[in-house]
C-alpha positions in Angstrom: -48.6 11.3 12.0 -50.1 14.3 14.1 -47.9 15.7 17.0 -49.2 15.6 20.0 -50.0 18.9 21.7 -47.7 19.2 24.5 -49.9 18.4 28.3 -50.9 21.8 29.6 -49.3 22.9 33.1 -52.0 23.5 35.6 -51.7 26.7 37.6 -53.7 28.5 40.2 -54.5 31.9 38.9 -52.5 33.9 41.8 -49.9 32.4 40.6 -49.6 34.7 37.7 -48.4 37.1 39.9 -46.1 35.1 42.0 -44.1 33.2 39.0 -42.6 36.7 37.7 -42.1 37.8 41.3 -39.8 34.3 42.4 -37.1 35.1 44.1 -35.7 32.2 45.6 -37.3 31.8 48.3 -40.3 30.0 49.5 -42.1 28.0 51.6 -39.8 25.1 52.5 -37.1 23.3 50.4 -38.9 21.0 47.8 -41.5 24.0 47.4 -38.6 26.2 46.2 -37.1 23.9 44.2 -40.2 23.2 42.1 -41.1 27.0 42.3 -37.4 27.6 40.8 -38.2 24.7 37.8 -41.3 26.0 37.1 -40.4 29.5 36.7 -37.2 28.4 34.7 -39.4 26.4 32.3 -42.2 29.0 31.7 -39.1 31.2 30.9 -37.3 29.3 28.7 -40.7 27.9 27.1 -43.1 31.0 27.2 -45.8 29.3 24.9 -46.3 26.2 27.5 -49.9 25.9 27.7 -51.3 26.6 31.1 -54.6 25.6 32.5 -56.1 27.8 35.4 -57.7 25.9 38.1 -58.8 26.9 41.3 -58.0 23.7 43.4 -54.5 22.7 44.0 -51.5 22.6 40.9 -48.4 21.7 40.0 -46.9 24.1 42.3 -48.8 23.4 45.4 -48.0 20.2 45.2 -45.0 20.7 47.5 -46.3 23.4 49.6 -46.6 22.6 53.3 -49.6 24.4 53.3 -51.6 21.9 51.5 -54.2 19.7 52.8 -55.4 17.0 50.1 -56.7 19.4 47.6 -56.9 22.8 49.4 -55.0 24.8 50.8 -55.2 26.0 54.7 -55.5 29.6 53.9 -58.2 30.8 52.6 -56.2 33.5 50.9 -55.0 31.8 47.9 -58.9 31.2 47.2 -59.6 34.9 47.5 -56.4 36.1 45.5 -57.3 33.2 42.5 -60.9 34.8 42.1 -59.7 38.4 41.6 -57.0 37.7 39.3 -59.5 35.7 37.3 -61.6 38.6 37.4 -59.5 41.8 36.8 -57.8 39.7 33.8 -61.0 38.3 32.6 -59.9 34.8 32.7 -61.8 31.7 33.7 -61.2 28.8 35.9 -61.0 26.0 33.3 -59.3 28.5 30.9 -56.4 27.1 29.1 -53.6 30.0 26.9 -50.0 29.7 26.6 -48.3 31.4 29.0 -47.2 34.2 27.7 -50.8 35.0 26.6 -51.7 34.7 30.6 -48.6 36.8 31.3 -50.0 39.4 29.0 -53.4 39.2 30.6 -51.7 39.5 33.8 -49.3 42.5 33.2 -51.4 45.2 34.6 -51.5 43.3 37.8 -47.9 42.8 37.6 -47.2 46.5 37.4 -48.8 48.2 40.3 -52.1 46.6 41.2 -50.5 44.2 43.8 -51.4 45.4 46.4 -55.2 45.7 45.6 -55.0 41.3 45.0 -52.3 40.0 47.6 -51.4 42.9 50.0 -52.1 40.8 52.4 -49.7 37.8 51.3 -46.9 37.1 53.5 -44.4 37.8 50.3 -46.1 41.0 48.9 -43.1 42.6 50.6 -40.6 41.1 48.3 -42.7 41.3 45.2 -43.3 45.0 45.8 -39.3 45.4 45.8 -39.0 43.5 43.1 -42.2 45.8 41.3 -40.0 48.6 42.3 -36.9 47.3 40.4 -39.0 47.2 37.7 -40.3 50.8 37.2 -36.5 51.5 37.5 
């Protein structure tokens, strides 16, 4: 009997750069406390297969900015294209995520601020960035 490949998580592209970043804190209450499973899983489980996809995911699921599908920023659209592009990844795209994390890792160290300066956490990933380098 085949095993079943495991169902792939589906994950907006910015969010790349935000799972590493999680602190703890987030938009409300149950967005946290999905942000804090799904960061703990892709931990734990690095070679969970992950699906980019540019409409709403597992993790927006519990934001408070989401309406139906979208979200009502348009920033998250804008961040999602240029990590697809400086990565060379496509929407559709489905790796393990530690593949996407590796994709991701020049983003991760010091080109932040090009992608999501603008993102009302860039402040506390930048700290975080700069606990990094330490």
């Amino acid at each position: 009997m085949d095993a079943r490949p495991p169902e792939a998580l589906r994950l907006r592209p910015h969010h790349l750069l935000c799972l590493p970043h999680f602190a703890g804190k987030g938009y409300s209450g149950s967005f946290t406390k999905n942000m804090t499973y799904t960061a703990a899983l892709l931990q734990r489980e690095p070679e969970t297969p992950v699906t980019l996809c540019t409409e709403a995911d597992s993790l927006c699921a519990c934001c408070p900015n989401r309406r139906g599908k979208a979200c009502e920023s348009e920033k998250p659209a804008r961040y999602d294209r240029a990590v697809l592009q400086v990565c060379g990844l496509q929407a559709g795209q489905t790796l393990p995520w530690c593949a996407l994390q590796k994709k991701a890792a020049p983003l991760l160290h010091g080109e932040l601020e090009k992608i999501c300066g603008d993102c009302q956490w860039h402040s506390l990933c930048a700290a975080i960035e700069k606990e990094y380098k330490k």
